[in-house]
mmCIF file as Biopython writes it, N, C-alpha, C and O atoms, coordinates in Angstrom:
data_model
#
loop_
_atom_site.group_PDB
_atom_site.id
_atom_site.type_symbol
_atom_site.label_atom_id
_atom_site.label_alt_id
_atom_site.label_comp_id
_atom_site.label_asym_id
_atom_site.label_entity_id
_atom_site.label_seq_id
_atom_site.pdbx_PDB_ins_code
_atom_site.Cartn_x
_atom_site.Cartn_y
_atom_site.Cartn_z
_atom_site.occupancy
_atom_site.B_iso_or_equiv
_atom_site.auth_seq_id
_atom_site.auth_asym_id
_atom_site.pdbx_PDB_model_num
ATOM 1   N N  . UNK A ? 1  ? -3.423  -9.959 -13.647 1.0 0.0 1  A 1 
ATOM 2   C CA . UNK A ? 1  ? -4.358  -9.211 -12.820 1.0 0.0 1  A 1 
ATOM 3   C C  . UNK A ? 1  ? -5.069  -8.163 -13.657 1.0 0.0 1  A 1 
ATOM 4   O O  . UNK A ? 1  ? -4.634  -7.768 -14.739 1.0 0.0 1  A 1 
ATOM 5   N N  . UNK A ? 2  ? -5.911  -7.843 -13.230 1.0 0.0 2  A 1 
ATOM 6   C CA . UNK A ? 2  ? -7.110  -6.441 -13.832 1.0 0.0 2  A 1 
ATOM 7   C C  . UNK A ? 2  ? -6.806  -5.140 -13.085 1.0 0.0 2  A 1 
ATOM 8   O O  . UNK A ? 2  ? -7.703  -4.298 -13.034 1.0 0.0 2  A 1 
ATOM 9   N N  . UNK A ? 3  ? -5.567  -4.881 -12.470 1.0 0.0 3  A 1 
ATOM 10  C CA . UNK A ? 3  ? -5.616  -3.652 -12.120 1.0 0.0 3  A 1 
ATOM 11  C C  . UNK A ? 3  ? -3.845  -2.982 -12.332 1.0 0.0 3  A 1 
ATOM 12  O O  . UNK A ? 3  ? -3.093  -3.875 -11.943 1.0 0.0 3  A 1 
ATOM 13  N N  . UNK A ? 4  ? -3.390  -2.299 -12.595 1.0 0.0 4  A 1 
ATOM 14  C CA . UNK A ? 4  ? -1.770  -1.753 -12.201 1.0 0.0 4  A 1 
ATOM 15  C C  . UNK A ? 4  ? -1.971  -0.524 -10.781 1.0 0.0 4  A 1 
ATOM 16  O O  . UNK A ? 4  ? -3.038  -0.138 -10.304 1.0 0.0 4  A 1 
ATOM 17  N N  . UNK A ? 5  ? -0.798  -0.193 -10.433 1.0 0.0 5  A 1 
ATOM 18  C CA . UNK A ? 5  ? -0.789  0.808  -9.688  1.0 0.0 5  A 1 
ATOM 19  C C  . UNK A ? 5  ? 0.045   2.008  -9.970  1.0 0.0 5  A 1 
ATOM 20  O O  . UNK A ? 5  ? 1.127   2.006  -10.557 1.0 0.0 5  A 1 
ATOM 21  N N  . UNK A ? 6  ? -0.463  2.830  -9.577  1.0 0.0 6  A 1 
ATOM 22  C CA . UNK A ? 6  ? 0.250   4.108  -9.150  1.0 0.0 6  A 1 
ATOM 23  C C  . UNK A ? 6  ? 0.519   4.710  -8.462  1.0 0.0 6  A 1 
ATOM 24  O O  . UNK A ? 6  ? -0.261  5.574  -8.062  1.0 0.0 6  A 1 
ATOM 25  N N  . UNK A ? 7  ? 2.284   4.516  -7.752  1.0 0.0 7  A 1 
ATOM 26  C CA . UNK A ? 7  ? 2.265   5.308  -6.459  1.0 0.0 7  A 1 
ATOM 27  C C  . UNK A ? 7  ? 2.954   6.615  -6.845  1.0 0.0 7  A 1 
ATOM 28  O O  . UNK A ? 7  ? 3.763   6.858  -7.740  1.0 0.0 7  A 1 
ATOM 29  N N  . UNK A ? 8  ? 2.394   7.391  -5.900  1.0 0.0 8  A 1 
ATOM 30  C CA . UNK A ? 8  ? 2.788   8.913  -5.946  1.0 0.0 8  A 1 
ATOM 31  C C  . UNK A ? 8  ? 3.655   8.962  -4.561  1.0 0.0 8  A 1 
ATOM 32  O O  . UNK A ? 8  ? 3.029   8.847  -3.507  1.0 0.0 8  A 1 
ATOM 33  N N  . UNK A ? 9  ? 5.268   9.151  -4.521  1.0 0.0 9  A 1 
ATOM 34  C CA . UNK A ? 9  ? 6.104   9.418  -3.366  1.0 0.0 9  A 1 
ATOM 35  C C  . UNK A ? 9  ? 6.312   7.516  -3.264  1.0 0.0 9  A 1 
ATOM 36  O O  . UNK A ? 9  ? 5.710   6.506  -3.631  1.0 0.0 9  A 1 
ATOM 37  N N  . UNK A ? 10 ? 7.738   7.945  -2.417  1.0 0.0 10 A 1 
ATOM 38  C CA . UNK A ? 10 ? 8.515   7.041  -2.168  1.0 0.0 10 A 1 
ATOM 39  C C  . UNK A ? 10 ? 8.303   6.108  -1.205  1.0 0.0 10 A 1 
ATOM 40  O O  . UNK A ? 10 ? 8.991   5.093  -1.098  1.0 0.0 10 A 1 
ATOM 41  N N  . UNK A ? 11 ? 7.252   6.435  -0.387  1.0 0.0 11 A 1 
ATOM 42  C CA . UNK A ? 11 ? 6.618   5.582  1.145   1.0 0.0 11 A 1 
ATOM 43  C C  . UNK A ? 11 ? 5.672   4.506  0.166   1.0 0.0 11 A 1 
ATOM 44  O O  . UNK A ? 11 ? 5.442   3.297  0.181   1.0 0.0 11 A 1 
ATOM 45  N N  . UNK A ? 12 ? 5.261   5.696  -0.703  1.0 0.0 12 A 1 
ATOM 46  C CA . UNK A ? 12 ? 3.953   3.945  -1.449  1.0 0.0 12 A 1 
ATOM 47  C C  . UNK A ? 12 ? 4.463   2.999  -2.102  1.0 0.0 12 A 1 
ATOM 48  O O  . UNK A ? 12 ? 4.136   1.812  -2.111  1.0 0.0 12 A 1 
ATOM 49  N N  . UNK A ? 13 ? 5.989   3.992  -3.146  1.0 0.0 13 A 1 
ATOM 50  C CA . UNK A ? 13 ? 6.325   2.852  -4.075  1.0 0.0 13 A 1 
ATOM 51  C C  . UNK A ? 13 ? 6.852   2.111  -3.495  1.0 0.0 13 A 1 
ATOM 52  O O  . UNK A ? 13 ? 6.775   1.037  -4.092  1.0 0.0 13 A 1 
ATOM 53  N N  . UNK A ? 14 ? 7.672   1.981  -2.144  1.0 0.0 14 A 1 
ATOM 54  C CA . UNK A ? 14 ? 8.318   1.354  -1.461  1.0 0.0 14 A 1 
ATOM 55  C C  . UNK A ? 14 ? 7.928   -0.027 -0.806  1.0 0.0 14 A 1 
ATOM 56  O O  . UNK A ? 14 ? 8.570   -1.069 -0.673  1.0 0.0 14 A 1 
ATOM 57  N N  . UNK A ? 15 ? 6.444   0.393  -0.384  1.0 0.0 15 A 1 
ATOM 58  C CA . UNK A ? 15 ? 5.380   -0.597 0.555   1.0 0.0 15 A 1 
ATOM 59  C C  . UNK A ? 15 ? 4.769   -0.936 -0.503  1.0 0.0 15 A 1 
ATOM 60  O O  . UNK A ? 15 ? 4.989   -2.147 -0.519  1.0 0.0 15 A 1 
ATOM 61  N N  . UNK A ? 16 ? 3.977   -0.646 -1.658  1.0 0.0 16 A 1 
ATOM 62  C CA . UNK A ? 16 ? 3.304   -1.319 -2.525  1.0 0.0 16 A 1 
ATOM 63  C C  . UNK A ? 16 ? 4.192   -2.530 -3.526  1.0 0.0 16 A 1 
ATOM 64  O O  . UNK A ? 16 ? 3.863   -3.693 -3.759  1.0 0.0 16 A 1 
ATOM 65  N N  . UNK A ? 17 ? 5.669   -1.612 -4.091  1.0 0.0 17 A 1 
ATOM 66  C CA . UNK A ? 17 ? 6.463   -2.536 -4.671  1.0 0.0 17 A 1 
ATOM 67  C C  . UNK A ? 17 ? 6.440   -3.716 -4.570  1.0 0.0 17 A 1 
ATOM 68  O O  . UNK A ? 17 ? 5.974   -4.641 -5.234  1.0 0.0 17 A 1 
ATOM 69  N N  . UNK A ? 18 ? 7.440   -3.528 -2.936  1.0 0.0 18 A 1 
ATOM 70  C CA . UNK A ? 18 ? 7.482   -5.376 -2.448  1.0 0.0 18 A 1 
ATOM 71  C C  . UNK A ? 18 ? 6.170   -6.147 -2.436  1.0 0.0 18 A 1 
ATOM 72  O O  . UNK A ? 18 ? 6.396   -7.357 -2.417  1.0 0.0 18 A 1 
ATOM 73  N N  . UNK A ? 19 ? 4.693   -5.806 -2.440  1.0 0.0 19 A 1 
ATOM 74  C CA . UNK A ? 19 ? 3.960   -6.703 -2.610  1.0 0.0 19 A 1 
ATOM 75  C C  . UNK A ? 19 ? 3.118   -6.789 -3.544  1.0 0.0 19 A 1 
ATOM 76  O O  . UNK A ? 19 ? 2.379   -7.772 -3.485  1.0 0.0 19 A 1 
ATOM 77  N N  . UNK A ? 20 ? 2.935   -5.858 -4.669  1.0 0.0 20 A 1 
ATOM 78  C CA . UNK A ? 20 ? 3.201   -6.170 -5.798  1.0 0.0 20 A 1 
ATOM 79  C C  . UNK A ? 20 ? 3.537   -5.459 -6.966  1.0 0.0 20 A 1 
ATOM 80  O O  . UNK A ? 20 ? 2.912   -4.757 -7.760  1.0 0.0 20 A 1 
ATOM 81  N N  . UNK A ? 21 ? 5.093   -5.965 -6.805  1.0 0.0 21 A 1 
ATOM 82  C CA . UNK A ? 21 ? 6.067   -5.653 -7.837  1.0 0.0 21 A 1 
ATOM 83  C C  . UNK A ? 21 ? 5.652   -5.755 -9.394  1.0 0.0 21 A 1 
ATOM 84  O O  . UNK A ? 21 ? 6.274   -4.997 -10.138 1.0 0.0 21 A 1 
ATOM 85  N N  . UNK A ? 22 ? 4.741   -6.543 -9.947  1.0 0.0 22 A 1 
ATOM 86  C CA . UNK A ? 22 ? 4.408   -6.889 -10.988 1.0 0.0 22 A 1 
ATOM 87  C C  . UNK A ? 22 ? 3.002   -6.138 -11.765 1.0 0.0 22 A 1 
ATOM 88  O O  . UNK A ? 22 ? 2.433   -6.249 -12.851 1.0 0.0 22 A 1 
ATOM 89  N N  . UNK A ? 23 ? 2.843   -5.376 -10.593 1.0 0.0 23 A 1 
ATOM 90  C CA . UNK A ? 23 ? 1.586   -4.653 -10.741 1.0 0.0 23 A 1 
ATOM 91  C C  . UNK A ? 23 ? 2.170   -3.291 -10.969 1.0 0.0 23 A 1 
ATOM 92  O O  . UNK A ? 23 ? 1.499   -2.423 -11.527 1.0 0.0 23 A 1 
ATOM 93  N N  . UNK A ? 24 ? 3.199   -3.107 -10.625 1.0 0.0 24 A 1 
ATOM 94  C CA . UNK A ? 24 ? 3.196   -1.433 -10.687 1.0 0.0 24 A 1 
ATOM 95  C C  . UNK A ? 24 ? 3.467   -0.910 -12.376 1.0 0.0 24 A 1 
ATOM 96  O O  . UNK A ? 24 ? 4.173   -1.355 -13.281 1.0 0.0 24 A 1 
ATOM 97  N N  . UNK A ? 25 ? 2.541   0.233  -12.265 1.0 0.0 25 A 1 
ATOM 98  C CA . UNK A ? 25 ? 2.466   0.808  -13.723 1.0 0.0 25 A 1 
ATOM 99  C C  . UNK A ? 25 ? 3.471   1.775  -13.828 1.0 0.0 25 A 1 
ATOM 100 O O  . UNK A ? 25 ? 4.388   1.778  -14.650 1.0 0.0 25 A 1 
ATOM 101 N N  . UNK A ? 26 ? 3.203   2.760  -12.772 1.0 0.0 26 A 1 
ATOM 102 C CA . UNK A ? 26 ? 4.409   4.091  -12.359 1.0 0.0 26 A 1 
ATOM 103 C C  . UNK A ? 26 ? 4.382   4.087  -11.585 1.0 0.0 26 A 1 
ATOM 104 O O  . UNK A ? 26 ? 3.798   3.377  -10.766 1.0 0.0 26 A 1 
ATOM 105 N N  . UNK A ? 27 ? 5.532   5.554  -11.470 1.0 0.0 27 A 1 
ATOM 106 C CA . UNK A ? 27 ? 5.600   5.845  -10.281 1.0 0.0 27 A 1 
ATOM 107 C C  . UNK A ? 27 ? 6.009   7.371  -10.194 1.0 0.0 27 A 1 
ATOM 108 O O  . UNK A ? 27 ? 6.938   7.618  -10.963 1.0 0.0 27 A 1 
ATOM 109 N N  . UNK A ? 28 ? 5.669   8.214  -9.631  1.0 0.0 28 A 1 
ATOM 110 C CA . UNK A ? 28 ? 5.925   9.893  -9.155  1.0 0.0 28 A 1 
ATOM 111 C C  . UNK A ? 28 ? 6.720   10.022 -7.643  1.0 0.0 28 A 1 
ATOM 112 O O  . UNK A ? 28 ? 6.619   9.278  -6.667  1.0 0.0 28 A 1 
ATOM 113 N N  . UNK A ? 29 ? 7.500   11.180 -7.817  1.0 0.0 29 A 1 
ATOM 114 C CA . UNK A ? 29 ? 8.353   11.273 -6.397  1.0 0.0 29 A 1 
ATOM 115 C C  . UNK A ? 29 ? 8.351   12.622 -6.827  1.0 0.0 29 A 1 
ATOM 116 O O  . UNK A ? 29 ? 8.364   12.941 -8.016  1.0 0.0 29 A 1 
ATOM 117 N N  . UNK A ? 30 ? 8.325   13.871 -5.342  1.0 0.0 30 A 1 
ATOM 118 C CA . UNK A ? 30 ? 8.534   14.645 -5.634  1.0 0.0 30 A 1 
ATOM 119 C C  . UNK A ? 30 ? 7.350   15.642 -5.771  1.0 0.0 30 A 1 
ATOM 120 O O  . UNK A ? 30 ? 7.385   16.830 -6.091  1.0 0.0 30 A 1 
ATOM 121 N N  . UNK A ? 31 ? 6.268   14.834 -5.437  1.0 0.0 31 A 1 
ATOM 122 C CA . UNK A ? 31 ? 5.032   15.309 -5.510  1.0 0.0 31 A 1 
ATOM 123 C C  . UNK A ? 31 ? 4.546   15.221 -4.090  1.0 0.0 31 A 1 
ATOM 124 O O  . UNK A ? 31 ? 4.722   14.267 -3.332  1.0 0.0 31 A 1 
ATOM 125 N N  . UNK A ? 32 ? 3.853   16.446 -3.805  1.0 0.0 32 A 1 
ATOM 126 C CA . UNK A ? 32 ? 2.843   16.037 -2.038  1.0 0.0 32 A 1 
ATOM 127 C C  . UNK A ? 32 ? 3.953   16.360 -1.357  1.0 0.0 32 A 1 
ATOM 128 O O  . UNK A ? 32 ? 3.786   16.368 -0.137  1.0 0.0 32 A 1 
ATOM 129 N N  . UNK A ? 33 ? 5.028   16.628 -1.734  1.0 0.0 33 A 1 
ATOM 130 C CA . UNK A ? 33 ? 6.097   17.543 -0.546  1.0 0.0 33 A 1 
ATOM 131 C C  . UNK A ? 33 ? 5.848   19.059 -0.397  1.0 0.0 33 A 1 
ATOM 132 O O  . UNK A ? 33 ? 6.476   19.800 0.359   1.0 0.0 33 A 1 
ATOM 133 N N  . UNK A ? 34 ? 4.906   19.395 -1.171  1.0 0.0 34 A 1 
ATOM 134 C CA . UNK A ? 34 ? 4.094   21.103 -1.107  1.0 0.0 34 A 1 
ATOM 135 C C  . UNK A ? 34 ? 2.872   21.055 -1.726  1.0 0.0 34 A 1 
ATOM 136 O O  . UNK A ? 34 ? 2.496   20.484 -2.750  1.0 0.0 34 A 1 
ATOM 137 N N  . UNK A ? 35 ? 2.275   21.811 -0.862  1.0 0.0 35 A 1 
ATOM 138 C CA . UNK A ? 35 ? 0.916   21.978 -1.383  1.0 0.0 35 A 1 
ATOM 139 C C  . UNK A ? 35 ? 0.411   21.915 -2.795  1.0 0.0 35 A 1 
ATOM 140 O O  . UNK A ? 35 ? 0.748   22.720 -3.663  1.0 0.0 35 A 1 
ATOM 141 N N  . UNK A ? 36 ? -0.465  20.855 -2.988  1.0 0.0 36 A 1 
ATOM 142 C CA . UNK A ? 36 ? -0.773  20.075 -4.412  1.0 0.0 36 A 1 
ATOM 143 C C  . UNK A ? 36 ? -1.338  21.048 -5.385  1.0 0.0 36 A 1 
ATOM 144 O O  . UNK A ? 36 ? -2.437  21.577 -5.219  1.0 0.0 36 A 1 
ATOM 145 N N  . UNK A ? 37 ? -0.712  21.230 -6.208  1.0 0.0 37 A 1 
ATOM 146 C CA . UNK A ? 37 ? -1.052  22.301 -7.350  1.0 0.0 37 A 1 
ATOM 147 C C  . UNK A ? 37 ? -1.869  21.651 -8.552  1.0 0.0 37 A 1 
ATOM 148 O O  . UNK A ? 37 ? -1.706  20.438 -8.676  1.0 0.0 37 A 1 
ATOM 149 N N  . UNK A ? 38 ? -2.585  22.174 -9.311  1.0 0.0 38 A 1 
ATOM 150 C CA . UNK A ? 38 ? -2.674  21.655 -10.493 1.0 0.0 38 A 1 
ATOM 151 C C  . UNK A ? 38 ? -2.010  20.607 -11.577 1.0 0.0 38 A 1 
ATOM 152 O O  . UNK A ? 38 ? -2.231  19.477 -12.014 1.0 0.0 38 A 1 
ATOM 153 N N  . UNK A ? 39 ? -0.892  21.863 -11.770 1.0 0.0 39 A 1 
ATOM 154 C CA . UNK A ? 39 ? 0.097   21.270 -12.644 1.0 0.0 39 A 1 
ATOM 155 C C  . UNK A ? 39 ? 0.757   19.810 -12.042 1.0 0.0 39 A 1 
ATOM 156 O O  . UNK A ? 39 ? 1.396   19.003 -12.717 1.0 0.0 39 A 1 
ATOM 157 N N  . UNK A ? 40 ? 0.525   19.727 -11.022 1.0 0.0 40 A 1 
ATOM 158 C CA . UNK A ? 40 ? 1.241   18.345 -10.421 1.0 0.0 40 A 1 
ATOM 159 C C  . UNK A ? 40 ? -0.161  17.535 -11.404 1.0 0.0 40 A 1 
ATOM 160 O O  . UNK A ? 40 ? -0.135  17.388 -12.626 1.0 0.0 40 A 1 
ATOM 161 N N  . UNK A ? 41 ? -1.092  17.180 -10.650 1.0 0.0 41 A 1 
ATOM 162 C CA . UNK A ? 41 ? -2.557  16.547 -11.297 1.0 0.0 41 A 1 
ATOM 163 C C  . UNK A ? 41 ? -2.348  16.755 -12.568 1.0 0.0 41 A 1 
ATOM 164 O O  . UNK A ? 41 ? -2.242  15.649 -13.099 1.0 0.0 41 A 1 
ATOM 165 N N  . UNK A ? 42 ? -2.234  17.591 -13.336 1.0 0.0 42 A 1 
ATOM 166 C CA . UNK A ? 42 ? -1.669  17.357 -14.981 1.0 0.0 42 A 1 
ATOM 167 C C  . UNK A ? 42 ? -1.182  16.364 -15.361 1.0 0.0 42 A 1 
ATOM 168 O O  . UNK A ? 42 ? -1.708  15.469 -16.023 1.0 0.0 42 A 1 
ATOM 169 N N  . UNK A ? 43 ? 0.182   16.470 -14.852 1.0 0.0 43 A 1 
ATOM 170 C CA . UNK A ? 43 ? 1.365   15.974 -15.113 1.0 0.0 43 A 1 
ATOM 171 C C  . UNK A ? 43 ? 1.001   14.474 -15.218 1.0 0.0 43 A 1 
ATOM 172 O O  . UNK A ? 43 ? 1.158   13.818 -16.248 1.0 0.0 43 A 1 
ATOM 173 N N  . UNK A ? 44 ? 0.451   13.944 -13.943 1.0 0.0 44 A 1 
ATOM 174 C CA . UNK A ? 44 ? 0.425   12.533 -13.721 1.0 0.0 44 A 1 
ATOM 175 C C  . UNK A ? 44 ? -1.062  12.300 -14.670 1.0 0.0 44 A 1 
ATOM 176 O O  . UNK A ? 44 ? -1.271  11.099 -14.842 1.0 0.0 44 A 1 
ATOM 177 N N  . UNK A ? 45 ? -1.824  12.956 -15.131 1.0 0.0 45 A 1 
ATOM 178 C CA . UNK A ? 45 ? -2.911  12.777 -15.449 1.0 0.0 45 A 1 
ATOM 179 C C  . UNK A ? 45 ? -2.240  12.214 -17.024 1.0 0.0 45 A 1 
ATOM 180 O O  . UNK A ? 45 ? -2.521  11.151 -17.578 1.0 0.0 45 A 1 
ATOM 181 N N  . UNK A ? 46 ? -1.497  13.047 -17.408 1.0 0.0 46 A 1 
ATOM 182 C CA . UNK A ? 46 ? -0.880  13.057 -18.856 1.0 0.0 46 A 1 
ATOM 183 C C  . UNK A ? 46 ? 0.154   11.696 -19.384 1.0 0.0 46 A 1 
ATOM 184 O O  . UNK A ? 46 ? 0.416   11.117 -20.438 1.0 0.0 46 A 1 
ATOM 185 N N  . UNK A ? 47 ? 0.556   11.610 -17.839 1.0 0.0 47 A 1 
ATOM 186 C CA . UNK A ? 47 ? 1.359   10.400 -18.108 1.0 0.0 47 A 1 
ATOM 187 C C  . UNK A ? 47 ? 0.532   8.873  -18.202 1.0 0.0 47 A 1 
ATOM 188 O O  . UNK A ? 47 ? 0.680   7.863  -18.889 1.0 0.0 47 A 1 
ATOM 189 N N  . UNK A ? 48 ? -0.475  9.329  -17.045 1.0 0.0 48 A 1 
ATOM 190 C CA . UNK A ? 48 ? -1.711  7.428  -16.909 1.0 0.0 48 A 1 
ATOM 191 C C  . UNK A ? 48 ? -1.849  7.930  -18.833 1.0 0.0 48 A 1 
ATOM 192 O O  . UNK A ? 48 ? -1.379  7.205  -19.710 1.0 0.0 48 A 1 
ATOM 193 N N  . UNK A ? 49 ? -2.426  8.993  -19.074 1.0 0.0 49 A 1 
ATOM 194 C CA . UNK A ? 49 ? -2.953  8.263  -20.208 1.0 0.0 49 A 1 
ATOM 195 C C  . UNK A ? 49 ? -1.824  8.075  -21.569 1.0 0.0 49 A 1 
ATOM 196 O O  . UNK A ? 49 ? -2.239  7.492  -22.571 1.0 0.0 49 A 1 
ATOM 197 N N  . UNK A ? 50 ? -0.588  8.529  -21.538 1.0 0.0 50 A 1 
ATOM 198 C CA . UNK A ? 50 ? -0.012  8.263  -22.327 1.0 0.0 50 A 1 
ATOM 199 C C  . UNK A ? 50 ? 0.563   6.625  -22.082 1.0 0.0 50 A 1 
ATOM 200 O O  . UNK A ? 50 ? 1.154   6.081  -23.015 1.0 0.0 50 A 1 
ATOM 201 N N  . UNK A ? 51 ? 0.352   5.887  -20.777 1.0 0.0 51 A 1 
ATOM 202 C CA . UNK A ? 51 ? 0.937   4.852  -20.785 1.0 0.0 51 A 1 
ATOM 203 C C  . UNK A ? 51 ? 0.584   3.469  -21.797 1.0 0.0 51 A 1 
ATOM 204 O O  . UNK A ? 51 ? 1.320   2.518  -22.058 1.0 0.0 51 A 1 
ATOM 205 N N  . UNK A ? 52 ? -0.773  3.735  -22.233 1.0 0.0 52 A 1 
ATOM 206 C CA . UNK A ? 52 ? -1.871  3.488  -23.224 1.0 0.0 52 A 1 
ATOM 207 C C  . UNK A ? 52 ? -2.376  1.918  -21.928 1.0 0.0 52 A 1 
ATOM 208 O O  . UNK A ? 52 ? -2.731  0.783  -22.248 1.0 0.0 52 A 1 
ATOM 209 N N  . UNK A ? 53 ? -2.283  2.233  -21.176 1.0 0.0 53 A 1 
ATOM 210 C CA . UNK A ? 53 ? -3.163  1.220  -20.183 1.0 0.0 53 A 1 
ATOM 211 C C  . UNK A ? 53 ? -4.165  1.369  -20.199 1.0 0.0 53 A 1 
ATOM 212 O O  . UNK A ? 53 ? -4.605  2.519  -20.224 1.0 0.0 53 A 1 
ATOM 213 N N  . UNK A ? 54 ? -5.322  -0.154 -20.187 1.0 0.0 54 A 1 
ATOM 214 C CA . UNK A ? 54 ? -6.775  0.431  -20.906 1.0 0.0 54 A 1 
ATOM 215 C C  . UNK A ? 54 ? -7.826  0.003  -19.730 1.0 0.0 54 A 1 
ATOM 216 O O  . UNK A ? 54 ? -8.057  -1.176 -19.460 1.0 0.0 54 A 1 
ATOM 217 N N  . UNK A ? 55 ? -8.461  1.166  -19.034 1.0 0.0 55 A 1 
ATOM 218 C CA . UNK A ? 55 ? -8.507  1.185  -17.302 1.0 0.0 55 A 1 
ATOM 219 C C  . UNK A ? 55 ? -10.428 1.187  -17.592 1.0 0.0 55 A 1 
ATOM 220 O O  . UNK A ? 55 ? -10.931 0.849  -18.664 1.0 0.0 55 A 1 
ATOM 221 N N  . UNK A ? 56 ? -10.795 1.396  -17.030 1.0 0.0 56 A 1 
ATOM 222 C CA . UNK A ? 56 ? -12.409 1.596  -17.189 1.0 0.0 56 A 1 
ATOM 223 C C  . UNK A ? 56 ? -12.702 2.872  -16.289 1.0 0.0 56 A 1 
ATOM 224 O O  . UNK A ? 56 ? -13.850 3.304  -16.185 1.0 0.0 56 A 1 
#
């Protein structure tokens, strides 16, 4: 496929997993349980691009 995913919290990775398991790139938990800060958006920003996945 031409795309991976990224779920943020345990409801997406959960429902996206089972349908497609083969797609998922990451995953974050622990995030969006309090008001979304920066440093959260960092964090995950730092990780897509360290995964060296090559996205458009």
């Amino acid at each position: 496929t031409s795309f991976k995913i990224i779920a943020i919290g345990d409801k997406s990775r959960s429902m996206l997993g089972r349908l497609f398991k083969n797609d998922m790139l990451m995953h974050f938990v622990d995030i969006g349980k309090k008001p979304p800060l920066f440093e959260d958006a960092s964090v995950i920003a730092q990780e897509i691009l360290k995964s060296g996945y090559q996205y458009d």
